[in-house]
MIPA-839767 format. One record per residue (C-alpha): residue in one letter; x, y, z. Coordinates in steps of 0.5 Angstrom, whole numbers, padded with zeros to 4 digits, always signed. Layout:
AXYZ
...
This chain:
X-0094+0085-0034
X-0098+0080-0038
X-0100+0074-0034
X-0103+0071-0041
X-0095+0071-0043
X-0093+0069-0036
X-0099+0064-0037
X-0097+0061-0044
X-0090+0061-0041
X-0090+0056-0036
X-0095+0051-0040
X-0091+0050-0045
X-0084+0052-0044
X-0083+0052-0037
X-0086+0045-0036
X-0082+0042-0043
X-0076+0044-0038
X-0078+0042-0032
X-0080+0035-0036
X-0073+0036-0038
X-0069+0037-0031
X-0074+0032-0028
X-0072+0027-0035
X-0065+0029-0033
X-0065+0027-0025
X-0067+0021-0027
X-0062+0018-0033
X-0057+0021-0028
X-0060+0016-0022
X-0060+0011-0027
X-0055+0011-0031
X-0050+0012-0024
X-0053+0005-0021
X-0052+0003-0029
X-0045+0005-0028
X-0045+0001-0021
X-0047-0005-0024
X-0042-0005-0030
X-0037-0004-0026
X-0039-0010-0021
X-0040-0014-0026
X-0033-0013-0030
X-0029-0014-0023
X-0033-0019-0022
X-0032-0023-0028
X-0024-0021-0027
X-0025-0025-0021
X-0027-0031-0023
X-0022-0031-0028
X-0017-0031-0022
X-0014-0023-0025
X-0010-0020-0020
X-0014-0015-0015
X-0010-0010-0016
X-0011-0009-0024
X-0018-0011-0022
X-0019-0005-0018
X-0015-0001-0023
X-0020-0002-0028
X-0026+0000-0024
X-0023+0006-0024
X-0021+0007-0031
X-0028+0005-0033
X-0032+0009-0027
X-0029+0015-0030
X-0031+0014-0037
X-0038+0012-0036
X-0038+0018-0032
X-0036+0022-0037
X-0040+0019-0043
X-0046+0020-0038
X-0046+0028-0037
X-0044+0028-0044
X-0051+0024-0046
X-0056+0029-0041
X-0052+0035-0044
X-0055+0032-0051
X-0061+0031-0048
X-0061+0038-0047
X-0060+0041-0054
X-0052+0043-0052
X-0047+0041-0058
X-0043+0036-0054
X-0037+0037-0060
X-0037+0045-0057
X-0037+0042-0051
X-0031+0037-0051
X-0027+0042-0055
X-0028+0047-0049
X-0026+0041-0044
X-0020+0039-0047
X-0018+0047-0048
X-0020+0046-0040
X-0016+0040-0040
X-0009+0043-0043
X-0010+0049-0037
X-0012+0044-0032
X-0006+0039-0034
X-0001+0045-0033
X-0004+0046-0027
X-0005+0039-0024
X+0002+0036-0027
X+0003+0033-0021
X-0005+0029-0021
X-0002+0027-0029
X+0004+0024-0027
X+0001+0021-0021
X-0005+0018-0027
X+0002+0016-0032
X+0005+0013-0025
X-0001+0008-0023
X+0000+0006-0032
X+0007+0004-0030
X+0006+0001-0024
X+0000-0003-0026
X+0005-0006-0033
X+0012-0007-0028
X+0007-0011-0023
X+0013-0008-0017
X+0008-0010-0013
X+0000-0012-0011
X-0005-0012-0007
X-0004-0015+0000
X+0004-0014+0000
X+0007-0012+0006
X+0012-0006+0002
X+0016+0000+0004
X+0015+0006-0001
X+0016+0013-0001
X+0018+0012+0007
X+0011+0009+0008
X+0012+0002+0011
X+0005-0002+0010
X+0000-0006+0007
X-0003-0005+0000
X-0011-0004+0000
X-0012-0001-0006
X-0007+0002-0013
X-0011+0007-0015
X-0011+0012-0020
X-0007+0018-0018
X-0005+0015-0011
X-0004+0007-0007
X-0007+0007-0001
X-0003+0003+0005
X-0005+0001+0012
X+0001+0002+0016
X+0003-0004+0021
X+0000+0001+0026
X-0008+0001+0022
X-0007+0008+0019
X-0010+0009+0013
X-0005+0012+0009
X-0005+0014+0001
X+0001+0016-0002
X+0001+0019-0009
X+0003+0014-0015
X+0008+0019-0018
X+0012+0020-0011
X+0012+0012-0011
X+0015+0010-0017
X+0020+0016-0017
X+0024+0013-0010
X+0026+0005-0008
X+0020+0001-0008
X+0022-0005-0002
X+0018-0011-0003
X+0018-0015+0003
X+0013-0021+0001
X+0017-0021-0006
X+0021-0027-0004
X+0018-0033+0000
X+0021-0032+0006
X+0024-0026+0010
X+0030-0026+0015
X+0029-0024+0022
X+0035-0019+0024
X+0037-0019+0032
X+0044-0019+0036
X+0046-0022+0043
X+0051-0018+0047
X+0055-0023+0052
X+0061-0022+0057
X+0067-0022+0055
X+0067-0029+0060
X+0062-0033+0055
X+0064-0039+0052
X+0063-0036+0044
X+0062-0043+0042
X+0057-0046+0047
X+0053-0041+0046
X+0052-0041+0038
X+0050-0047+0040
X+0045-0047+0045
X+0041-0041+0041
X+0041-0044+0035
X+0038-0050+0039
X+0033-0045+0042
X+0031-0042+0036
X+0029-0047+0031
X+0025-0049+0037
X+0021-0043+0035
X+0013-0044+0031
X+0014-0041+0024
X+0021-0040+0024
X+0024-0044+0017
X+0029-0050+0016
X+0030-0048+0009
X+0033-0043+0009
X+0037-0046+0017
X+0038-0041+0022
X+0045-0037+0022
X+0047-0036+0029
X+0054-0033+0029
X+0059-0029+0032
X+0059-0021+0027
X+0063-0016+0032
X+0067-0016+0038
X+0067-0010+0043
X+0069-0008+0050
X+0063-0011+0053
X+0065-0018+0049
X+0063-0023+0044
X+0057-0020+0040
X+0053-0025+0036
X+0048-0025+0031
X+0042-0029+0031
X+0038-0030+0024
X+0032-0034+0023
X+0028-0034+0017
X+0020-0034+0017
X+0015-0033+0012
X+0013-0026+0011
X+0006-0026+0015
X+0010-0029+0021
X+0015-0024+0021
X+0013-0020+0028
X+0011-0026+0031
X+0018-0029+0030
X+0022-0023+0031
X+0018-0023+0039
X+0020-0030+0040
X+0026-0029+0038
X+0028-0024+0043
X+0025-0028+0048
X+0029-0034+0046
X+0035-0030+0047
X+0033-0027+0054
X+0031-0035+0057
X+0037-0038+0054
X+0042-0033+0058
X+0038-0033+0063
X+0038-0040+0064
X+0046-0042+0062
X+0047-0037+0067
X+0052-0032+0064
X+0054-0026+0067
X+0051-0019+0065
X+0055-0016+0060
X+0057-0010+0063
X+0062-0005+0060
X+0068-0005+0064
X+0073+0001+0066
X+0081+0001+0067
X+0083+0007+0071
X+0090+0008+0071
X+0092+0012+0077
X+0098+0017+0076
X+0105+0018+0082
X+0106+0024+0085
């Protein structure tokens, strides 16, 4: 082996690589924390222009991606490696990956639509492909929610906006659903009466619209009634439990009888 050609070669071209890997690594570091920069800066300017955060987060996204690439594309310049080569072998990649990840493309199309149509925003308590939650984030392919139970679920954009999208903060108010089984004994009317008293007494529970206490179904145990307070979204839980208890205290204390299923038996002659 010839040491001189060794030699000669890591004093020239090898260092001028290495220098290049060393330049490399720190227009990668640099143009991430540049990247990063931008990025807070745009979102933060969104912010002050009171953009909803939905849209916000979306396009830090979008522009995460973009600088990303445009930041590889720069150190392979820097490289000597023909970037149109490059960008004509990723798109060839590209067409192969698409037909592969359809479903991350239509997740990507999905987020675009969801973003013009506005079906919902960060923060909405919605119930979508299944889940029931509230939305952290829209994402590019995917939307994250926390479920009422604190579970970190991300669901694809794709799936969301090809099923039912249920927005329960949509509207300024929601309407809590609960019934009270009565005997067959107990004075209908009195009763309406004496829950919806109780019921309007409940903190957060709306006057406008009033509560609807009515009787909806009768069956062999007796009268059913329907009680419905309405409430803003974010109290929908806490009325929903006082309304339970609203019921069990106010049969408790007319002193109704327990509604209890009762039997004919018919006996035969011999």
């Amino acid at each position: 082996m010839d040491m001189s050609a060794v030699t000669h070669f890591l004093s020239t071209t090898g260092l001028e690589l290495g220098m290049k890997i060393l330049a490399a690594i720190a227009f990668w570091v640099i143009g991430r924390w540049l990247i990063g920069r931008v990025i807070g800066l745009v979102q933060a300017a969104m912010g002050r222009n009171q953009v909803d955060p939905t849209l916000t987060k979306y396009m830090g996204s979008v522009i995460n991606v973009i600088l990303n690439i445009t930041l590889v594309l720069g150190i392979l310049g820097y490289f000597g490696i023909q970037t149109t080569s490059f960008a004509a072998m990723l798109a060839g990649a590209g067409v192969a990956i698409g037909a592969a990840w359809s479903g991350m493309l239509g997740n990507f199309a999905a987020g675009a639509f969801m973003l013009v149509l506005r079906p919902f925003k960060v923060g909405d308590f919605v119930n979508v492909a299944g889940v029931t939650g509230s939305v952290q984030e829209l994402g590019l392919f995917g939307t994250t929610l926390i479920t009422p139970d604190n579970v970190f679920t991300l669901v694809g954009n794709g799936k969301i906006f090809g099923d039912n999208i249920i927005n329960y903060s949509a509207r300024p108010s929601r309407r809590v659903e609960r019934t009270a089984q009565l005997a067959g004994g107990v004075d209908v009317k009195d009763a309406i009466a004496r829950l919806h008293a109780a019921i309007a007494k409940i903190p957060n529970v709306l006057q406008t619209p009033a509560p609807e206490v009515n009787m909806i179904d009768l069956n062999l145990v007796g009268p059913v009634i329907s009680v419905r307070p309405y409430c803003h979204t974010d109290h929908y839980w806490q009325v929903y439990f006082d309304t339970n208890e609203a019921i069990v205290r106010v049969c408790k204390e007319a002193g109704w009888p327990a509604p209890t299923p009762t039997q004919i038996m018919k006996t035969m002659a011999a």
